[in-house]
Residue, then its C-alpha position, 0 to 999 in steps of 0.5 A: x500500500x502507498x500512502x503520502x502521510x505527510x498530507x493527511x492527519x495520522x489520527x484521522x487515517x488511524x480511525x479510519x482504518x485506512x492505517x492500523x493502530x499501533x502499540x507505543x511502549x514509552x521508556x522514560x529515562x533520567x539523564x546522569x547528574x552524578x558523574x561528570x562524563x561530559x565537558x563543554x568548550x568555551x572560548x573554542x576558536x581562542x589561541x590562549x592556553x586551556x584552562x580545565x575546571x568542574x561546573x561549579x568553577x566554570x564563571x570564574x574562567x569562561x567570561x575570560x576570552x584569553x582562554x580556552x575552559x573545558x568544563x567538566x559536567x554531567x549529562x544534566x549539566x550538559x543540557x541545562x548549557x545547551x538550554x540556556x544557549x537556546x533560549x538566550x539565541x532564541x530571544x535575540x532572534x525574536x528581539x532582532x529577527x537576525x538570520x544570524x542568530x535564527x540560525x544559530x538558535x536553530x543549530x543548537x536545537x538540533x545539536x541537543x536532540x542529537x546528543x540525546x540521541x547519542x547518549x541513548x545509543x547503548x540502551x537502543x542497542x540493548x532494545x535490539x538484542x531483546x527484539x532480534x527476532x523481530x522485523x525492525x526499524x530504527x530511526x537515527x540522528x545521522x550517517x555515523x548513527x546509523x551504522x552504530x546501530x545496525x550493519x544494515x543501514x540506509x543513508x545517503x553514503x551508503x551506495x547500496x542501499x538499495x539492496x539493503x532496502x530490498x534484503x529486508x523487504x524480501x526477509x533476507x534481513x531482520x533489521x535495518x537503520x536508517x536516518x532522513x533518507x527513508x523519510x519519502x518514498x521508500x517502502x517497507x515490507x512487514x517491519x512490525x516495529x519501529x524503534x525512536x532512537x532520535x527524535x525530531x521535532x518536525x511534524x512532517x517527518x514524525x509523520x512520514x517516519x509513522x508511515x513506514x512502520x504502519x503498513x504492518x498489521x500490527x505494528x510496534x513503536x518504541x520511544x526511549x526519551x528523557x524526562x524533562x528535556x525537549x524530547x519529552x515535549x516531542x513525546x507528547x505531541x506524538x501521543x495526540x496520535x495514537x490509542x491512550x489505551x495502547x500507549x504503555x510506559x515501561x521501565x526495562x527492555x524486558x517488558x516489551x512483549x511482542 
C-alpha cells in the first residue's frame, strides 16, 4: 500500500482504518547528574592556553576570552548549557529577527536532540538484542548513527542501499537503520516495529517516519526519551496520535512483549 502521510492527519487515517493502530511502549529515562562524563568548550576558536575546571568553577574562567575552559559536567549539566544557549539565541532572534542568530538558535536545537540521541545509543542497542527476532526499524540522528546501530543501514553514503532496502523487504534481513533518507518514498515490507532512537521535532517527518512502520498489521513503536528535556515535549505531541489505551510506559527492555 502507498500512502503520502505527510498530507493527511495520522489520527484521522488511524480511525479510519485506512492505517492500523499501533502499540507505543514509552521508556522514560533520567539523564546522569552524578558523574561528570561530559565537558563543554568555551572560548573554542581562542589561541590562549586551556584552562580545565568542574561546573561549579566554570564563571570564574569562561567570561575570560584569553582562554580556552573545558568544563567538566554531567549529562544534566550538559543540557541545562545547551538550554540556556537556546533560549538566550532564541530571544535575540525574536528581539532582532537576525538570520544570524535564527540560525544559530536553530543549530543548537538540533545539536541537543542529537546528543540525546547519542547518549541513548547503548540502551537502543540493548532494545535490539531483546527484539532480534523481530522485523525492525530504527530511526537515527545521522550517517555515523546509523551504522552504530545496525550493519544494515540506509543513508545517503551508503551506495547500496538499495539492496539493503530490498534484503529486508524480501526477509533476507531482520533489521535495518536508517536516518532522513527513508523519510519519502521508500517502502517497507512487514517491519512490525519501529524503534525512536532520535527524535525530531518536525511534524512532517514524525509523520512520514509513522508511515513506514504502519503498513504492518500490527505494528510496534518504541520511544526511549528523557524526562524533562525537549524530547519529552516531542513525546507528547506524538501521543495526540495514537490509542491512550495502547500507549504503555515501561521501565526495562524486558517488558516489551511482542
Amino acid at each position: 500500500m502507498s500512502l503520502c502521510v505527510d498530507k493527511i492527519n495520522l489520527r484521522d487515517a488511524i480511525e479510519e482504518d485506512v492505517l492500523p493502530d499501533p502499540t507505543v511502549y514509552l521508556i522514560p529515562m533520567t539523564l546522569k547528574h552524578d558523574f561528570p562524563t561530559e565537558s563543554i568548550w568555551k572560548n573554542p576558536k581562542t589561541k590562549g592556553r586551556v584552562i580545565e575546571c568542574n561546573w561549579a568553577e566554570r564563571w570564574n574562567f569562561i567570561r575570560q576570552k584569553n582562554y580556552k575552559v573545558r568544563i567538566y559536567c554531567t549529562q544534566f549539566q550538559y543540557v541545562q548549557d545547551l538550554n540556556s544557549q537556546i533560549t538566550y539565541w532564541k530571544n535575540l532572534t525574536m528581539r532582532t529577527h537576525s538570520e544570524i542568530a535564527k540560525n544559530k538558535w536553530l543549530r543548537l536545537c538540533g545539536e541537543r536532540l542529537k546528543y540525546l540521541s547519542d547518549i541513548k545509543t547503548n540502551f537502543v542497542r540493548e532494545i535490539l538484542e531483546h527484539l532480534k527476532d523481530y522485523r525492525t526499524l530504527t530511526f537515527c540522528n545521522g550517517i555515523e548513527h546509523t551504522k552504530q546501530l545496525g550493519d544494515n543501514y540506509i543513508n545517503s553514503k551508503n551506495k547500496n542501499y538499495q539492496e539493503v532496502l530490498d534484503d529486508f523487504n524480501e526477509g533476507k534481513i531482520k533489521h535495518i537503520t536508517a536516518c532522513n533518507m527513508l523519510n519519502e518514498g521508500m517502502n517497507l515490507t512487514d517491519c512490525r516495529v519501529g524503534i525512536y532512537a532520535n527524535l525530531n521535532s518536525s511534524e512532517t517527518l514524525i509523520k512520514q517516519k509513522t508511515g513506514r512502520l504502519l503498513r504492518h498489521p500490527q505494528p510496534v513503536i518504541i520511544i526511549p526519551y528523557y524526562k524533562g528535556t525537549r524530547e519529552q515535549e516531542i513525546v507528547e505531541s506524538m501521543l495526540e496520535n495514537y490509542n491512550p489505551e495502547l500507549v504503555k510506559t515501561i521501565n526495562f527492555k524486558e517488558e516489551i512483549i511482542l
